[in-house]
TITI-818535 format. One line per 2 residues: for each residue y, z, x of N, C-alpha, C. Coordinates in pm, 1 decimal. Layout:
# residues N
Y/Z/X/Y/Z/X/Y/Z/X; ...
END
This chain:
# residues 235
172.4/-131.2/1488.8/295.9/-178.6/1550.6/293.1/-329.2/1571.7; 146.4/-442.3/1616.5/181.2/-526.4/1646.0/187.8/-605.4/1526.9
108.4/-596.8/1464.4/132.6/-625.0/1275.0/283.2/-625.8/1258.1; 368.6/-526.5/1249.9/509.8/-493.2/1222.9/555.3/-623.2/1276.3
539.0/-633.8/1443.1/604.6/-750.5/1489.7/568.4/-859.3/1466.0; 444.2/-891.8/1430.4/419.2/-1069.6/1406.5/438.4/-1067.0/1265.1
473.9/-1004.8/1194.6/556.7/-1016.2/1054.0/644.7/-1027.3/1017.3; 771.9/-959.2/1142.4/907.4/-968.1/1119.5/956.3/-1080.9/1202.1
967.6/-1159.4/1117.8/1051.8/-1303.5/1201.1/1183.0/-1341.7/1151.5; 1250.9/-1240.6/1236.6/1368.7/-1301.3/1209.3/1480.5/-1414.6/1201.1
1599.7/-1445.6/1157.8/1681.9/-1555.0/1140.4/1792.4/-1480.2/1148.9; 1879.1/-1435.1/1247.1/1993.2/-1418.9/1226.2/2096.5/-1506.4/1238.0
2205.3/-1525.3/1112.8/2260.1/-1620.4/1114.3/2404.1/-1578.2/1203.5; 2439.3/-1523.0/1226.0/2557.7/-1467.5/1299.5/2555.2/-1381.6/1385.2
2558.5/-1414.8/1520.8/2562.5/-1295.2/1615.2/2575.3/-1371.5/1768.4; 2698.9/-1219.3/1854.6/2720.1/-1235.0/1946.7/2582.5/-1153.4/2029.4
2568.6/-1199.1/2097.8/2449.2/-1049.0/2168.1/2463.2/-1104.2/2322.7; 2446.4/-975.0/2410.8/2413.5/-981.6/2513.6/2270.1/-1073.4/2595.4
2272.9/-1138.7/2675.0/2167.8/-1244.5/2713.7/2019.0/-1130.5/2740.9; 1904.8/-1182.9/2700.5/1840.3/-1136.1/2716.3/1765.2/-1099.0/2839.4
1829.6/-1260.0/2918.6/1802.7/-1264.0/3063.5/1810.8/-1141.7/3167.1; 1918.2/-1062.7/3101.1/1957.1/-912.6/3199.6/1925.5/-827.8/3147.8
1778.0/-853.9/3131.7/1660.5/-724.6/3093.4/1528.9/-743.6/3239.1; 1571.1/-847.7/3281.9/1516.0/-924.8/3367.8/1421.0/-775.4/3468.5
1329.9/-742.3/3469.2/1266.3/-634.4/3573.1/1226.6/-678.3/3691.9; 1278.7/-621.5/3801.7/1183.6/-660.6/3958.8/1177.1/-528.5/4030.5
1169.5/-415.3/3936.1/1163.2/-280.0/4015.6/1043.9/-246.9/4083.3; 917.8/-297.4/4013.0/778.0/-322.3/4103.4/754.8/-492.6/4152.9
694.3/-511.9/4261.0/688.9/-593.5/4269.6/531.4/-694.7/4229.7; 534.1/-811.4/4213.2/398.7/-824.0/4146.8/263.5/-831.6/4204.1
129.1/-821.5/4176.4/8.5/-813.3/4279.6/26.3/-967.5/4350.2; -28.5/-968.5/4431.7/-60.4/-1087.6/4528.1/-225.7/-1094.4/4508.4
-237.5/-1232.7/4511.2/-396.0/-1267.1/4481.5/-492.3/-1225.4/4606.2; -421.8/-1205.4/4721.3/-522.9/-1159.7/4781.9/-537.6/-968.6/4841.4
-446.7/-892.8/4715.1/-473.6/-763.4/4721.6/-588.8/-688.9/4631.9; -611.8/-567.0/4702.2/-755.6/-534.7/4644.5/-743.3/-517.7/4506.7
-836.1/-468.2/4433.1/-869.3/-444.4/4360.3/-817.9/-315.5/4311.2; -809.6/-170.7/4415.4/-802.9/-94.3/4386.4/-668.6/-43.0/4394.6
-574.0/-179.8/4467.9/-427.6/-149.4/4440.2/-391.3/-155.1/4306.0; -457.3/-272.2/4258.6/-454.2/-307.3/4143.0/-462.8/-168.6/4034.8
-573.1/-109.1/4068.6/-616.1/68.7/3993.9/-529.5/150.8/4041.3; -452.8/102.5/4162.9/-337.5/281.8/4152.5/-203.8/233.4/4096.8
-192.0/87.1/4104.6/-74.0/37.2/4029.2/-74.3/104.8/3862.6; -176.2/86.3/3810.0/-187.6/124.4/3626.1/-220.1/275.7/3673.4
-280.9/348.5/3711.8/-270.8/480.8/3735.2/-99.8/522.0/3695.4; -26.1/465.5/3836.8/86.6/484.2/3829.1/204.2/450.1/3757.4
154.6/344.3/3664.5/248.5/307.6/3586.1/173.4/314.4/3439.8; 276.6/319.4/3315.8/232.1/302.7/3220.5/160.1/149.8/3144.0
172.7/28.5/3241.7/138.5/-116.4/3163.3/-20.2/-161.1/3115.7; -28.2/-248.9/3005.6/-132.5/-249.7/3010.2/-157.7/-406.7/3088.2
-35.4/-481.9/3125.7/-94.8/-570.7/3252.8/-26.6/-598.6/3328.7; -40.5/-657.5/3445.2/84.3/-687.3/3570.5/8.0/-815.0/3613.6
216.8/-853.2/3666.4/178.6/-1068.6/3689.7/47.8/-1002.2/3864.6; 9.2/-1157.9/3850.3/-6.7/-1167.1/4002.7/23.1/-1293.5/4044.7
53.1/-1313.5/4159.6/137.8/-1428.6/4244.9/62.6/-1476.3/4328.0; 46.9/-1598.5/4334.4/-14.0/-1646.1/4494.0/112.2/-1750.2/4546.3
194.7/-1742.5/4672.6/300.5/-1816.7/4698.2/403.6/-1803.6/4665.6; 461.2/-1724.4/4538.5/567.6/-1685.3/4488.1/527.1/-1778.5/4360.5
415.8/-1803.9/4300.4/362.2/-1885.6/4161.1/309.6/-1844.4/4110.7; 342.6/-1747.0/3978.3/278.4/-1715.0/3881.4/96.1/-1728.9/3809.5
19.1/-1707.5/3885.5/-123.1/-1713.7/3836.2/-194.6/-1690.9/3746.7; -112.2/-1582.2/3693.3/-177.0/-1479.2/3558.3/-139.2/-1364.1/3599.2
-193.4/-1299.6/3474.3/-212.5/-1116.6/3468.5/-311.6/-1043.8/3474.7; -335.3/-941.2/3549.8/-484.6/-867.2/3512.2/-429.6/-748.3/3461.5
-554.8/-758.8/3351.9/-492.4/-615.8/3278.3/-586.1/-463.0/3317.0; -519.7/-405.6/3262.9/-568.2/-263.6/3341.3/-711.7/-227.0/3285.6
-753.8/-276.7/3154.4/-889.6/-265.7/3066.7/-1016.1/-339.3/3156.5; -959.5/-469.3/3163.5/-1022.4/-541.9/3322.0/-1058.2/-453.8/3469.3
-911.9/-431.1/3527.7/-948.3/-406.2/3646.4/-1034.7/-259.2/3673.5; -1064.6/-178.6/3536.9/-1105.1/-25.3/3557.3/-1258.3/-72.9/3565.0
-1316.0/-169.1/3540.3/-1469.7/-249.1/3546.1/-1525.4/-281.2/3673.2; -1396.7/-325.8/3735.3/-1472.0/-394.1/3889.9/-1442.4/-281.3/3986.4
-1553.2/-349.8/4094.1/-1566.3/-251.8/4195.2/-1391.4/-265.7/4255.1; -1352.9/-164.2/4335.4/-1225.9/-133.2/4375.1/-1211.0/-207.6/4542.6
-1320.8/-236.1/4601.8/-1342.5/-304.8/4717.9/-1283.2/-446.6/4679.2; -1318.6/-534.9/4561.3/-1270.3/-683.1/4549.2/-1150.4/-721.0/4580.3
-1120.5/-849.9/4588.1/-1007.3/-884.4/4583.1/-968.3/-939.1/4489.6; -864.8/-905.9/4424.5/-771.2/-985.6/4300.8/-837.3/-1108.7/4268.9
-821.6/-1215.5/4346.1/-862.6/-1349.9/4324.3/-981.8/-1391.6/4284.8; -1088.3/-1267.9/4337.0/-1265.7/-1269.1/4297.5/-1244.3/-1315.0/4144.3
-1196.5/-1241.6/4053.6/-1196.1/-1203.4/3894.9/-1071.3/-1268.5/3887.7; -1040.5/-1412.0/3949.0/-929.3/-1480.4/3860.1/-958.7/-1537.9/3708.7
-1097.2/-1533.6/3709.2/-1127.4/-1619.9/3545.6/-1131.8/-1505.4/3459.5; -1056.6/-1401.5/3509.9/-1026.7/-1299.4/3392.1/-889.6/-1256.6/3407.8
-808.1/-1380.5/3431.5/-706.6/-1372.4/3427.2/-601.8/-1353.3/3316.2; -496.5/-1328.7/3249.4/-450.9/-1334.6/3123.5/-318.9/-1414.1/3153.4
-302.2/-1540.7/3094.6/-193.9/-1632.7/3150.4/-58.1/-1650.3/3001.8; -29.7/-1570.4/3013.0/91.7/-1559.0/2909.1/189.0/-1511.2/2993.6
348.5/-1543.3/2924.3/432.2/-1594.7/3012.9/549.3/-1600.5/2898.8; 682.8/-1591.4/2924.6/758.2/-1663.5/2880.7/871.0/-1711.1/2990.0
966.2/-1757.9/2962.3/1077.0/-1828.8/3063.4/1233.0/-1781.4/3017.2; 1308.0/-1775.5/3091.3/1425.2/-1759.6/3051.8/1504.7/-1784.7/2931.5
1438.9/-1935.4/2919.5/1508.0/-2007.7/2809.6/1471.3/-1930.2/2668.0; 1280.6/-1852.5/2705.1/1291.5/-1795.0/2556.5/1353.1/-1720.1/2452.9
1415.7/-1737.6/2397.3/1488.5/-1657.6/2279.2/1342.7/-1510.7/2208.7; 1473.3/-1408.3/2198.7/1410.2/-1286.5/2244.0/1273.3/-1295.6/2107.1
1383.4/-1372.7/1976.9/1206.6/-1320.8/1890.2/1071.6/-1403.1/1928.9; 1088.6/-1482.6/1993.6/913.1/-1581.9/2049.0/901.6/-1477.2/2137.4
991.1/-1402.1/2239.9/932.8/-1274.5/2318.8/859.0/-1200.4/2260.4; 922.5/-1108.2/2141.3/829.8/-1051.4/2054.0/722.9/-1049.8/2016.5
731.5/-1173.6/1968.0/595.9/-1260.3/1946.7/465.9/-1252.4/2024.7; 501.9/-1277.9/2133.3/416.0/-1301.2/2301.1/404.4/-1138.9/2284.1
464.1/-1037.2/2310.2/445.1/-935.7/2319.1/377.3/-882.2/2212.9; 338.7/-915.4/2121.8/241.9/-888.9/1943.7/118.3/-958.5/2033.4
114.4/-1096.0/2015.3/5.6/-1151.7/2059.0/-72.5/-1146.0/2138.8; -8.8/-1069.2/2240.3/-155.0/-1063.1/2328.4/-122.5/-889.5/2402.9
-91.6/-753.3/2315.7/-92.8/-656.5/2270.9/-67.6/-623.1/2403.0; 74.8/-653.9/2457.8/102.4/-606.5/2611.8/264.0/-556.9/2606.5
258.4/-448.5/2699.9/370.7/-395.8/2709.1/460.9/-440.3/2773.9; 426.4/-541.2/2859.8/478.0/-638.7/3020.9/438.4/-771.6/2962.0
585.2/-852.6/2997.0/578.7/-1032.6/2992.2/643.9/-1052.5/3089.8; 534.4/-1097.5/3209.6/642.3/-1196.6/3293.8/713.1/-1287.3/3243.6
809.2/-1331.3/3336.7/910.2/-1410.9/3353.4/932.2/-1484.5/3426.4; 932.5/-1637.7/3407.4/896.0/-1770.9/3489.3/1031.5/-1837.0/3445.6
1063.0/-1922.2/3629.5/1186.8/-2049.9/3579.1/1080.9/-2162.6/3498.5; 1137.4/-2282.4/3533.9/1083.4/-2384.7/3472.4/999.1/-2456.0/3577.7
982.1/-2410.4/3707.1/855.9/-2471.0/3823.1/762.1/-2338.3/3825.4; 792.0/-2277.6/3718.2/669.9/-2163.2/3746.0/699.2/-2037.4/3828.6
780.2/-2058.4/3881.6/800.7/-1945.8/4004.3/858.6/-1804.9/3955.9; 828.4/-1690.9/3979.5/813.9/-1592.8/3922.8/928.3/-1513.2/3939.8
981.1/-1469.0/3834.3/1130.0/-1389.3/3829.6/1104.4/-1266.7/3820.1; 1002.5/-1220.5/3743.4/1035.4/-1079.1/3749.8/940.8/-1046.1/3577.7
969.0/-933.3/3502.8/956.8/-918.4/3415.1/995.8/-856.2/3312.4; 950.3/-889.1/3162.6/1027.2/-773.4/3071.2/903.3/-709.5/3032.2
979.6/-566.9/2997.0/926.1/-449.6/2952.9/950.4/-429.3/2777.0; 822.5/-423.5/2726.0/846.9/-404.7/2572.4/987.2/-301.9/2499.2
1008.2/-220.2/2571.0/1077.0/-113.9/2493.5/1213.0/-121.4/2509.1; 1271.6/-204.3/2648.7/1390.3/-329.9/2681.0/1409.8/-402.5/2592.5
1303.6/-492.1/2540.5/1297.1/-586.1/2412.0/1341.5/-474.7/2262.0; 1307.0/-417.7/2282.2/1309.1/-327.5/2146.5/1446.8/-278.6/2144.0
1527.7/-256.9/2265.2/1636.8/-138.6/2252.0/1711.0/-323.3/2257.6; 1716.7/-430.2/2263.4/1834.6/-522.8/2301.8/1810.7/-530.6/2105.2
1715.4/-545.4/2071.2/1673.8/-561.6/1900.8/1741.9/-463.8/1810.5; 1805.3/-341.7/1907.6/1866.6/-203.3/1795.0/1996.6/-291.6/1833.0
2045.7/-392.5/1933.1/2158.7/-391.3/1910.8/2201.9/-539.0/1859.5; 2136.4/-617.7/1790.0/2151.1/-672.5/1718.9/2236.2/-657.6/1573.9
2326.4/-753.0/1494.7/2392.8/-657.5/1358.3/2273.0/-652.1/1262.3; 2180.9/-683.6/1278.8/2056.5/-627.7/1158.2/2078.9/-505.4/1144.1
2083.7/-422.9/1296.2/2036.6/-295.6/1328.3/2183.1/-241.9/1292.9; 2258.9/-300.8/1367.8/2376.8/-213.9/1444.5/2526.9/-239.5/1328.4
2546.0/-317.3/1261.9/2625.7/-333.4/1148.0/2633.1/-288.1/1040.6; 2723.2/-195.0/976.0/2701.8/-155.8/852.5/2677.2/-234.6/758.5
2586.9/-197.3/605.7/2598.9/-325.7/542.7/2508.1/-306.7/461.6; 2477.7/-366.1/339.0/2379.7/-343.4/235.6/2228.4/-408.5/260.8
2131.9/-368.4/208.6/2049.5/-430.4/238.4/1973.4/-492.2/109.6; 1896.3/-591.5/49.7/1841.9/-584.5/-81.6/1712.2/-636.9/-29.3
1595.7/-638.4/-118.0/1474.4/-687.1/-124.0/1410.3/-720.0/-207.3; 1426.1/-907.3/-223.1/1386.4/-978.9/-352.6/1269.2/-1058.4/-305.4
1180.2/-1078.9/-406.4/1064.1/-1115.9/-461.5/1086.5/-1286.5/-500.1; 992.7/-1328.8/-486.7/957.3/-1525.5/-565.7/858.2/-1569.3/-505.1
830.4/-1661.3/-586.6/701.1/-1765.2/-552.0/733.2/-1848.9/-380.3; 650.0/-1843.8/-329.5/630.0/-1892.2/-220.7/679.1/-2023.6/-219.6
671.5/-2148.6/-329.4/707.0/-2252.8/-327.1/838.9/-2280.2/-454.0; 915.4/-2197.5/-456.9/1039.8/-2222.8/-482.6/1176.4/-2152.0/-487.3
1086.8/-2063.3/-309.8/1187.6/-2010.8/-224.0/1284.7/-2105.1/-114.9; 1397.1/-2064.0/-56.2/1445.3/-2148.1/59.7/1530.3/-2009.5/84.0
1508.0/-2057.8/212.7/1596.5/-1923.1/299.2/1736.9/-2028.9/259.6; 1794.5/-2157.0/313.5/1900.5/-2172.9/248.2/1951.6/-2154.7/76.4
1881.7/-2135.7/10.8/1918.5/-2085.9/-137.7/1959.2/-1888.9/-121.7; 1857.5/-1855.9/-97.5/1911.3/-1732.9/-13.3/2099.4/-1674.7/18.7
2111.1/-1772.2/123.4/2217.4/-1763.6/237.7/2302.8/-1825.4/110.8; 2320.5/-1953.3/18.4/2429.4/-1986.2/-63.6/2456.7/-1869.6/-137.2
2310.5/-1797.3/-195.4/2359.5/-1684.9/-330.3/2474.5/-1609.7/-289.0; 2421.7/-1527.4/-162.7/2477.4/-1399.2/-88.0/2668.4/-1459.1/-73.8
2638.6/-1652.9/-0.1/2813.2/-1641.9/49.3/2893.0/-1704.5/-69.6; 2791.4/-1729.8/-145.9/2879.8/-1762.5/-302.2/2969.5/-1625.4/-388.8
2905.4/-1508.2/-325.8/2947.6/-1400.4/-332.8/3037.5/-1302.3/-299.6; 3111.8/-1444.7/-180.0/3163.8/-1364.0/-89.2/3144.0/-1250.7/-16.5
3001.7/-1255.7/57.4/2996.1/-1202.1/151.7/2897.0/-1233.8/232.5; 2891.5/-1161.0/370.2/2826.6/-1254.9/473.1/2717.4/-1208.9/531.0
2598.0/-1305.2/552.5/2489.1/-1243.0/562.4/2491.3/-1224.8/721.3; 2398.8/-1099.1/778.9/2410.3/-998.8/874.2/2259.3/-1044.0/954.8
2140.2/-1080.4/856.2/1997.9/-1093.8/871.7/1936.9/-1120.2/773.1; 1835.4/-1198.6/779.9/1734.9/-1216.9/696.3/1641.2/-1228.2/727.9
1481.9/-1163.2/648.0/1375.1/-1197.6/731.1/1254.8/-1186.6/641.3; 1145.3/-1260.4/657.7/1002.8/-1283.3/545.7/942.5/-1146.5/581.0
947.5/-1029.0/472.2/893.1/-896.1/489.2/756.0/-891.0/492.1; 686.5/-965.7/375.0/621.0/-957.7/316.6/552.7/-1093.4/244.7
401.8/-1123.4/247.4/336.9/-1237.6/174.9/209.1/-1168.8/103.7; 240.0/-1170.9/-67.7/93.3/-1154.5/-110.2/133.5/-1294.3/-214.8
-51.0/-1354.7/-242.5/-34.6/-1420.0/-268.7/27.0/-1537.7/-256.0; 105.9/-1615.7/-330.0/190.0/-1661.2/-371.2/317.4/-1649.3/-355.3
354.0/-1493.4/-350.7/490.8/-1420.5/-338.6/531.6/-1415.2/-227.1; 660.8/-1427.9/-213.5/725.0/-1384.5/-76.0/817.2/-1310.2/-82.0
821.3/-1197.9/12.3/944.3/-1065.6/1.5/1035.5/-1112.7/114.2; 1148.5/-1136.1/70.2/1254.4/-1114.7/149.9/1369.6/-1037.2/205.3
1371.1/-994.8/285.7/1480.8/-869.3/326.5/1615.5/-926.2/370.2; 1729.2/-858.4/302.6/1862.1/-937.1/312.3/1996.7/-841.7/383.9
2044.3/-842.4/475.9/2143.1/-786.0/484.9/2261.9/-814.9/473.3; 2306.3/-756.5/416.9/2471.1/-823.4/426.3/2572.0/-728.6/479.9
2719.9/-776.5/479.1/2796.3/-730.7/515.6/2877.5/-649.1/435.0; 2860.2/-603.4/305.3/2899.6/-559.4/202.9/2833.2/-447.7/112.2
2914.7/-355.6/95.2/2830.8/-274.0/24.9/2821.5/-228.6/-158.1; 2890.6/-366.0/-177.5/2914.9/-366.8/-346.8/2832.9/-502.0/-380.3
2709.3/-435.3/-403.5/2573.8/-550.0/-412.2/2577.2/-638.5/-520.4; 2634.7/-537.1/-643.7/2607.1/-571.7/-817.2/2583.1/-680.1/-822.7
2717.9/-762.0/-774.1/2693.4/-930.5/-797.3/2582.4/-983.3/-776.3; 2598.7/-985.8/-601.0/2491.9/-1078.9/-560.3/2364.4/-1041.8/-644.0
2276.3/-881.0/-664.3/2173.6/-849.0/-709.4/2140.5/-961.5/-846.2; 2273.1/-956.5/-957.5/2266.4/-1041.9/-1048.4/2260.6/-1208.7/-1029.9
2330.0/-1178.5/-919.9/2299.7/-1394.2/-889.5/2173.3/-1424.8/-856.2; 2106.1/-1351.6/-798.7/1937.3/-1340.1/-779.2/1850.4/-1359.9/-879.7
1909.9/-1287.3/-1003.3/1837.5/-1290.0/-1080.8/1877.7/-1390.1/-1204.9; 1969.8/-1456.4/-1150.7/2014.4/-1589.2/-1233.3/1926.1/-1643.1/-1183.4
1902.7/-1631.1/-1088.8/1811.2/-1795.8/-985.5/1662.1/-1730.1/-953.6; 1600.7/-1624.1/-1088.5/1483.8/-1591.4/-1091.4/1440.1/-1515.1/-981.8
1516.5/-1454.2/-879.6/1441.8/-1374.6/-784.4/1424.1/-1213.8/-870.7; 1277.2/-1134.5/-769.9/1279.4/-999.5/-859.4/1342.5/-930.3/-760.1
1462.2/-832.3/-791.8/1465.6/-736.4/-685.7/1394.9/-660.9/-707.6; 1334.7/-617.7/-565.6/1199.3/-467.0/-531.3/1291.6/-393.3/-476.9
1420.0/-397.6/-419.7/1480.0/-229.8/-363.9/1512.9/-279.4/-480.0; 1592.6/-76.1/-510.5/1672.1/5.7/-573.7/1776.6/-6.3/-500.9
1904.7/-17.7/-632.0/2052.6/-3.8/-594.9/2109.7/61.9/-723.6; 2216.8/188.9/-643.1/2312.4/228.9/-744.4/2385.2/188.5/-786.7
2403.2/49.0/-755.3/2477.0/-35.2/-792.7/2468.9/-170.7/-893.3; 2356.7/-106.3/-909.6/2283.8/-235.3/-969.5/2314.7/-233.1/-1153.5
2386.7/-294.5/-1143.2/2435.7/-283.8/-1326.5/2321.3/-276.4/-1422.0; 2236.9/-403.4/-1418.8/2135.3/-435.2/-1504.7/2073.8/-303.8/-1527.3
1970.3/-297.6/-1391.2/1887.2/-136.8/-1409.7/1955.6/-29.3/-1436.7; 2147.4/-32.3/-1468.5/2138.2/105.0/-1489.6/2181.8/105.6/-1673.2
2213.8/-11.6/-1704.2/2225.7/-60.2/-1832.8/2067.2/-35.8/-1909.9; 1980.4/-91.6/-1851.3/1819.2/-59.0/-1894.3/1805.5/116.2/-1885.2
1810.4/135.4/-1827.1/1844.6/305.7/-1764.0/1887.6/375.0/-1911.6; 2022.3/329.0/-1877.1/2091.8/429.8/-2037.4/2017.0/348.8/-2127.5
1990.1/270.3/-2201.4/1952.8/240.9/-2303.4/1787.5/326.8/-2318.5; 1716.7/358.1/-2232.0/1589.3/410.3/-2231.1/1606.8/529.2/-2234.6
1711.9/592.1/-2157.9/1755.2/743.0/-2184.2/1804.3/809.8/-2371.9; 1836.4/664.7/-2390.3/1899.3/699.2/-2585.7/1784.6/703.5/-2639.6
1687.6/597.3/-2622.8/1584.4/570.9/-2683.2/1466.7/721.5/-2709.0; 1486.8/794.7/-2600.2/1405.9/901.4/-2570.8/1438.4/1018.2/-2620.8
1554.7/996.8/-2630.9/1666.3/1117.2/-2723.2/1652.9/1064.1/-2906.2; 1653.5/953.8/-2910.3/1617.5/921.7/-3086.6/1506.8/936.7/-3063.4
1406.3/926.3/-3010.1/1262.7/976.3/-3059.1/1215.7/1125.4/-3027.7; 1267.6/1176.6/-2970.2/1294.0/1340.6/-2991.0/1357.8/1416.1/-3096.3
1412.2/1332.5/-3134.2/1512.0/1404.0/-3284.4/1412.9/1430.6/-3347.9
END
């Protein structure tokens, strides 16, 4: 899963969406540096996270995660084991895919949430992030999707975005699927579900398509011609 996410980096070029800000969580409240240890152990007992903020003053300190706190004695206090703190964070201002990101990177289900003096808002919950992501038009718009192939250095996501609106029609999402080599896979959505063209303008401008489309003239022109071919050599 976290692979999935530090791979999919999206660019959507068009979209209204709801603020991410009002995913905002304060239904638990966060540890305080000078609570035990073993609140700390009935907090993850009781909840599913694998870390929670802690606060000293209403200021963000870090996180202890639950892999941590099942080690120490349950008598300590929070603050004993601050140098096993986990200090990741994002802020309001972040735009939801660097959330993602943060949430890949350091393999947590919980990202606090800080203004810009540090002071602690609250937090998001991974699966909040995930359900605001179904309603994005990647997800939530009807629309074709294709998946073309090229060299790493004489790709441009703007060459991309001209093919598709030279085509008259409008792109929905785009995003780097895939890197071997040299190659880069790109995933395209659009707003349209009569691909033929664009598939062929792609391949004016050397991209390979890797999906399948029934729509796809070329392959179905190659198609019948291989289907005759198989029938004259059966005669």
């Amino acid at each position: 899963m976290w692979d999935f996410l530090i791979i999919l980096r999206y660019i959507f070029i068009t979209s209204t969406m709801n603020n991410l800000t009002s995913y905002i969580n304060n239904e638990i409240k966060p540890l305080k540096h000078t609570d035990s240890i073993a609140e700390a152990q009935n907090l993850f007992l009781d909840f599913p996270y694998t870390h929670f903020p802690v606060t000293e003053d209403g200021i963000y300190i870090g996180c202890v995660s639950k892999e941590n706190v099942e080690l120490i004695n349950s008598d300590a206090i929070i603050n004993d084991s601050r140098f096993h703190f986990e200090r990741f964070f994002v802020r309001t201002t972040t735009i939801w895919l660097d959330v993602l990101e943060i949430f890949a990177k350091n393999e947590s289900n919980l990202i606090p949430v800080l203004d810009e003096k540090n002071a602690y808002l609250g937090y998001y919950e991974l699966e909040d992030v995930i359900r605001f992501f179904h309603e994005t038009p990647f997800l939530k718009e009807e629309g074709g999707i294709i998946v073309v192939e090229k060299e790493s250095d004489k790709f441009s996501m703007s060459q991309v975005a001209q093919i598709v609106e030279s085509n008259n029609a409008k792109i929905l999402g785009l995003f780097i699927s895939n890197v071997v080599g040299n190659k880069v896979e790109i995933t395209v959505k659009i707003s349209q579900s009569g691909l033929n063209d664009i598939i062929q303008t792609f391949r004016r401008y050397e991209y390979e398509i890797i999906s399948e489309h029934q729509e796809d003239s070329y392959l179905n022109s190659l198609k019948e011609r291989s289907d005759y071919l198989d029938k004259y050599l059966n005669i």
